[in-house]
C-alpha positions in Angstrom: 2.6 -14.2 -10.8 0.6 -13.6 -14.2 2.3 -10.7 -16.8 -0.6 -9.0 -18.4 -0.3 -6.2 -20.8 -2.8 -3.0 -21.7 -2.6 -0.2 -24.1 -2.0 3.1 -22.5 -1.1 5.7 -25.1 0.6 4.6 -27.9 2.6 2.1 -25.7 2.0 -1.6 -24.5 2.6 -2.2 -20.5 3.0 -4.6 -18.7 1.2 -5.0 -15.6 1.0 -8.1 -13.1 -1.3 -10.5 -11.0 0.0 -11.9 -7.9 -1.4 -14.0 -5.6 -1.2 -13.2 -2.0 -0.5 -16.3 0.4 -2.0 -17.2 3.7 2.0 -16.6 4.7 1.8 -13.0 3.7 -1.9 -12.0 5.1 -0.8 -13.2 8.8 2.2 -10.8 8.9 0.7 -8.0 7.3 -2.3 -8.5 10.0 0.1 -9.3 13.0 1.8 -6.0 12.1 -1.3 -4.1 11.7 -3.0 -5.3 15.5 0.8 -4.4 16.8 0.7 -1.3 15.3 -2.4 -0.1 16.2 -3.0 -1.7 19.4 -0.4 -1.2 21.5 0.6 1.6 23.4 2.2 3.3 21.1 -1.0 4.1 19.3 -4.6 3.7 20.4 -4.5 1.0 23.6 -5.0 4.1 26.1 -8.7 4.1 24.3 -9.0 0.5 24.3 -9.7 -1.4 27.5 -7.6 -4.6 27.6 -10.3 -7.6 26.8 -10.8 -5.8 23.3 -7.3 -5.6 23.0 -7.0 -9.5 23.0 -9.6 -10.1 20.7 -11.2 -9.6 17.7 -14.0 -7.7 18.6 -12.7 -4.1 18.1 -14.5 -0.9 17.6 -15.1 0.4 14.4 -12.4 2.9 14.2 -10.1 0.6 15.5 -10.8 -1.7 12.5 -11.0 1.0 9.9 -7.2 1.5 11.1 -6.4 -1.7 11.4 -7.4 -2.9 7.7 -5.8 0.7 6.3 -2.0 -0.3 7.7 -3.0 -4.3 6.9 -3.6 -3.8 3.1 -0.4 -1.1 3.2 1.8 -3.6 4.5 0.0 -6.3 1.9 1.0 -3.9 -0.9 4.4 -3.7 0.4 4.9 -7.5 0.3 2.9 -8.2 -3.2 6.1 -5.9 -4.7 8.3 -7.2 -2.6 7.1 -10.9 -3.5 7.7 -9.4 -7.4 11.4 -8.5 -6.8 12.3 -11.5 -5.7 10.9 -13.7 -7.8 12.6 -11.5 -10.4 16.0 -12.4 -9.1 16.3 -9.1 -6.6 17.8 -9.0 -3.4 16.1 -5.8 -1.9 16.5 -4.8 2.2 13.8 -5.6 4.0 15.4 -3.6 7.7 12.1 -1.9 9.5 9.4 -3.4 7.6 7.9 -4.7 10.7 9.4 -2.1 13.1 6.9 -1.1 15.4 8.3 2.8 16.4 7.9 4.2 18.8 5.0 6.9 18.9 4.6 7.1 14.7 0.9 7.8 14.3 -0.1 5.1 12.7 2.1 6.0 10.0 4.4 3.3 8.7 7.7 4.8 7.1 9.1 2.0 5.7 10.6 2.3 2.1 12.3 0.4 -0.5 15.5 1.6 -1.5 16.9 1.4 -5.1 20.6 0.6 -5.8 21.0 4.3 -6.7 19.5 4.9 -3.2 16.4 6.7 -4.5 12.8 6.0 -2.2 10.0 3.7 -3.4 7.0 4.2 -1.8 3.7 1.6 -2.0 -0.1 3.4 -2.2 -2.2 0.3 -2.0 -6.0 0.6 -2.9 -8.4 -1.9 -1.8 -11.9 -1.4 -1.9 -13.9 -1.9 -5.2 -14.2 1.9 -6.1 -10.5 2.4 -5.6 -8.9 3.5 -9.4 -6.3 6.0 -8.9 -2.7 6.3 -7.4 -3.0 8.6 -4.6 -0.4 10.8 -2.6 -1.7 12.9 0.3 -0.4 16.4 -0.5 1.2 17.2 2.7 3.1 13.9 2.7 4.2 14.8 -0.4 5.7 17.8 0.0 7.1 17.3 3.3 7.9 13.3 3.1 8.9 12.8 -0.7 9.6 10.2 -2.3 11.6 9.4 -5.8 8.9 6.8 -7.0 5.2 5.9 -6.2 4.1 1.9 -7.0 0.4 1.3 -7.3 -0.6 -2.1 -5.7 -4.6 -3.1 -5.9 -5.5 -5.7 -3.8 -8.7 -7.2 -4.9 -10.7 -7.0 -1.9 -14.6 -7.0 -2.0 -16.7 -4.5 0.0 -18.4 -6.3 3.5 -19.6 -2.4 4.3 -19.9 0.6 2.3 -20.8 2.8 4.0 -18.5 2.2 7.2 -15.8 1.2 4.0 -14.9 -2.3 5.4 -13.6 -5.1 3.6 -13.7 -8.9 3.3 -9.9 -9.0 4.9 -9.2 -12.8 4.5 -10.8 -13.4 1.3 -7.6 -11.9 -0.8 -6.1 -13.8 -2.5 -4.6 -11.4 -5.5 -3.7 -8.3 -6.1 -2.4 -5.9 -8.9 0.6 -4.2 -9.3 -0.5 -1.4 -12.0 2.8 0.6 -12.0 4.3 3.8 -10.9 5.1 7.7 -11.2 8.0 9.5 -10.7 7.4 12.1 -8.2 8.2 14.8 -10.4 6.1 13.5 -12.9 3.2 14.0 -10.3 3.9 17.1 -9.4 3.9 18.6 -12.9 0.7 16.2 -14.1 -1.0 14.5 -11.1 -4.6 16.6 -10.1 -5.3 17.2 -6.8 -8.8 16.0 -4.9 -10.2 15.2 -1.6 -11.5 11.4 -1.9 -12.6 11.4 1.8 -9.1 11.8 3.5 -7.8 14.6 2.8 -6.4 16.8 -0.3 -4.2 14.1 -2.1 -2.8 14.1 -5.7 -3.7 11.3 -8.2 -3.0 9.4 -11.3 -5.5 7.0 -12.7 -3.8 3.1 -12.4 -3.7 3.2 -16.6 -1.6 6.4 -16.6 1.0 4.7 -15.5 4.5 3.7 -16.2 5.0 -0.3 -16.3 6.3 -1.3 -13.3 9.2 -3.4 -15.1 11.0 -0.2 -16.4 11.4 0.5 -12.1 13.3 -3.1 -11.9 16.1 -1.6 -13.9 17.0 0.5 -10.7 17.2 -2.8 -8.2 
């Protein structure tokens, strides 16, 4: 893990490199085929030969990598608070539930029991901190952390990427969720009407380590 620092407003923050093992890819991807191809999601669309292999249709992929590079993020900050001396609960991070909708609701908790959700970008173009705007007003959270993994586009236009060539990521830092609701914009990048930060608006992702 490499500490680098940037200028954003009159203050110096740190933000860090970390490299992302072979360890860490094959769980996040195990998680993402369970998730999405079992019967709690997609299987009744899926006859069972493509279920075994790798050959899966395009949505199925675009799915796939979306819930593999969030559960990457997840374990890039997780990999940062333990290597910081943290001991963090890691309960239902690879809990498959029952009929979720592709959505994965796990959390890290602070010792003040306040919610720290991870928004991980991926693709080349991706520069902000995003929150989809129904998520959160109806699911919200105390903190958002920005994880970029540094992927490389394979397919622009069908917004696929190289998935076992990672091998870093960023962690730029967070927002309070007050913060965003008072400063963040609101735009539709493809998926919906989301709110946004840019990465270098935000606050240094070491001041957060205080609350583990």
């Amino acid at each position: 893990m490499r500490r680098l620092t940037e200028k954003r407003g009159k203050y110096e923050i740190a933000y860090y490199s970390v490299d992302i093992t072979e360890e860490m890819k094959e769980k996040a991807l195990t998680f993402a085929k369970n998730i999405i191809l079992t019967d709690n999601q997609y299987s009744r669309l899926l006859p069972s030969q493509v279920r075994e292999s790798n050959d899966v249709t395009l949505q199925s992929k675009i799915e796939i990598q979306r819930t593999y590079m969030g559960k990457l993020g997840e374990l890039v900050i997780l990999k940062y608070l333990t290597e910081n001396g943290r001991s963090v609960s890691t309960k239902g991070m690879f809990e498959v539930y029952e009929g979720q909708g592709n959505v994965d609701h796990f959390d890290f908790v602070t010792k003040k029991g306040h919610s720290v959700d991870v928004k991980t970008g991926f693709r080349q173009i991706h520069r902000r901190l995003l929150v989809n705007t129904e998520q959160f007003g109806n699911i919200p959270k105390d903190y958002y952390v920005a994880v970029k993994i540094d992927a490389m586009d394979v397919d622009g236009e069908q917004k696929l990427v190289d998935w076992q060539q990672v091998s870093t990521a960023t962690i730029w830092g967070y927002a309070e969720h007050s913060y965003m609701e008072k400063h963040a914009e609101i735009a539709n990048f493809g998926e919906g009407p989301a709110r946004w930060l840019y990465y270098n608006k935000l606050l240094g992702i070491d001041r957060l380590l205080e609350e583990f």
